[in-house]
N, C-alpha and C positions, 0 to 999 in steps of 0.2 A: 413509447414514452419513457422517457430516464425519470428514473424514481429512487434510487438512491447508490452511494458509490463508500469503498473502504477502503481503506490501505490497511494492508496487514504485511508483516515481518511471515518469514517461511521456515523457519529453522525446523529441521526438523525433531531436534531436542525436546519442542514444549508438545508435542505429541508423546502422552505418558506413555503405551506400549513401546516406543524406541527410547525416550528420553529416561526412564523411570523414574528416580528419588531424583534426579535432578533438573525434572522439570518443574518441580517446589522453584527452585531456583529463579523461576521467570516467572511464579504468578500472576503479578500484572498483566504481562501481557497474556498469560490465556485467561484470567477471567474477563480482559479488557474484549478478547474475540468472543467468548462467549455472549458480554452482552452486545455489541456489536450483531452477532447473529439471531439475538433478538428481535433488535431494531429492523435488521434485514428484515426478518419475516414477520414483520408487522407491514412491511410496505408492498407485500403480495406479489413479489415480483416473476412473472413466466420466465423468465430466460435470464442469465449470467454471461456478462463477458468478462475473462479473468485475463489480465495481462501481463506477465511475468519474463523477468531476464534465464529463467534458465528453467530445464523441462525437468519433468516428476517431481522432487520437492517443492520447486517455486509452483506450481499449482495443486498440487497436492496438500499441501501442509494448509497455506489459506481455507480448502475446500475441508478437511476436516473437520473444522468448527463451521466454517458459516452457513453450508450448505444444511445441515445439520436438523432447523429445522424449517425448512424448505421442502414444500411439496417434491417426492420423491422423483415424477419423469418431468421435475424443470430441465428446463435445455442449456446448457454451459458449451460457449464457444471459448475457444482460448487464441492468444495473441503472443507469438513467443518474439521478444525484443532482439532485436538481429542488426538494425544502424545505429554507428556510435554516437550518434549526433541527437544532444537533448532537444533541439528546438525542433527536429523532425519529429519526434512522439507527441511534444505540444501541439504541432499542425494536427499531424492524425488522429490525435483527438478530439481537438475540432470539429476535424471531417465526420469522424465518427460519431460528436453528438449533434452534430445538425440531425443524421439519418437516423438516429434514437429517438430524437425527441419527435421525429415525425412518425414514425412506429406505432401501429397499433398496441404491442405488445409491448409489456410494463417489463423495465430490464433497468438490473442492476450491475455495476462496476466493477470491480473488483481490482486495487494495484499492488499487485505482491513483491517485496522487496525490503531485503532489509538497511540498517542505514550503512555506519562504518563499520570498518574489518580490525579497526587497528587504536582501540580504544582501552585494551590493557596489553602489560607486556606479556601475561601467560595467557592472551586470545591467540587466536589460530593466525593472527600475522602479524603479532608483535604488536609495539604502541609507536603511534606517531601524533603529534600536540594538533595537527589538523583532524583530524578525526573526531576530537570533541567542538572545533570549531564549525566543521562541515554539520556534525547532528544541531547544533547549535541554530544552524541557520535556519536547514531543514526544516527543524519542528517549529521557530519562530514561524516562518513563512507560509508554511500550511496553518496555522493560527491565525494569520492577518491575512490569508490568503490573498498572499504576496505575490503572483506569480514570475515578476520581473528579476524579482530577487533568485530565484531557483533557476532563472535562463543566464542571469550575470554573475553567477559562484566563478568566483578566484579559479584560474585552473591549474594555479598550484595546492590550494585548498582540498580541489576535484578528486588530484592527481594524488596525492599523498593522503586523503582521507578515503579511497577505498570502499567508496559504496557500491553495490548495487541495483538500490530499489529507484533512483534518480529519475529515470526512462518512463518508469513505470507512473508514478506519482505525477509525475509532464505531461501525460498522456489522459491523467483523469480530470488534472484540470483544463486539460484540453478537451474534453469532453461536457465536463459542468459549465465551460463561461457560457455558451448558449442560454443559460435561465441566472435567477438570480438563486443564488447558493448559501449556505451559511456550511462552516468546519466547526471541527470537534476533536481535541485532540483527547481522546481517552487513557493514554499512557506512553512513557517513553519510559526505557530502561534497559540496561545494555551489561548481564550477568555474567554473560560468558568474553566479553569484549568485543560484540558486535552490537549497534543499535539498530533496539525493533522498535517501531513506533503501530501505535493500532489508532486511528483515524477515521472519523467520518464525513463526508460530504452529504449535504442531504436540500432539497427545495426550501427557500423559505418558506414560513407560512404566511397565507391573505395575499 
């Protein structure tokens, strides 16, 4: 049964033993995953599937906080994102929450990714004016959760704004449309010149 699903940013900067005084710098976003891994572990969930564009920090950095406090031998499966094609993560997760929500076992989401790469000029790839239009959409669209709007981004927008958590985010709403859902967008903010956004999908209530 899918019981509840997050998007979190991976940096590994807001990890204070690697980030130290400079992870002050992104508080939002780690007290937004702290409470986030709250919420997690109020919904009791046995097993994690975590989906990530690239291996050790994009699943590492998520599992830091949210895992955190989660009964210790929960089961974490991981998904590492490998076709360039958005609308393919959207199908497979579909696929994937049909076979969740029929699961005996209570499993939680997890889409690690961050937004753009090129949202100041001293970030790590310069500034480009798509970049705040791309977060832009993004965070709108997981708000109204939009998902038409996140399959039809400009692919000059795409191309030139430098995400990416994109895949990852496609993949969980492909996995929530199966029930009815409601989002949450607990923070956006982007210190070093990349957007992390911390999000939740979670069942309606009644």
């Amino acid at each position: 049964m899918l019981v509840f699903g997050v998007i979190s940013p991976h940096p590994p900067i807001i990890i204070p033993y690697i980030g130290g005084i400079e992870t002050e710098k992104a508080i939002k976003t780690v007290t937004s995953l702290k409470s986030a891994a709250k919420m997690l572990a109020n919904t009791n969930p046995d097993s994690l599937l975590i989906i990530s564009p690239h291996q050790e920090h994009g699943f590492n950095v998520p599992l830091y906080y949210l895992r955190k406090d989660l009964k210790q031998d929960i089961k974490i499966n991981k998904i590492l994102v490998s076709n360039p094609s958005y609308e393919y993560y959207y199908n497979y997760g579909k696929l994937y929450g049909e076979k969740i929500e029929k699961a005996k076992e209570r499993i939680a989401v997890i889409a690690s990714g961050d937004l753009s790469h090129v949202l100041k000029s001293e970030g790590p790839y310069g500034y480009d004016p798509a970049g705040h239009k791309l977060d832009e959409i993004i965070v709108r669209a997981v708000k109204e959760k939009n998902v038409e709007t996140l399959l039809n981004i400009d692919s000059e927008i795409l191309e030139h704004g430098a995400e990416c958590g994109l895949r990852s985010i496609l993949f969980l709403f492909g996995v929530f449309e199966i029930i009815d859902f409601s989002t949450k967008i607990l923070s956006y903010e982007a210190p070093f010149g990349v957007g992390y956004m911390v999000a939740l999908f979670y069942k309606k209530e009644g």
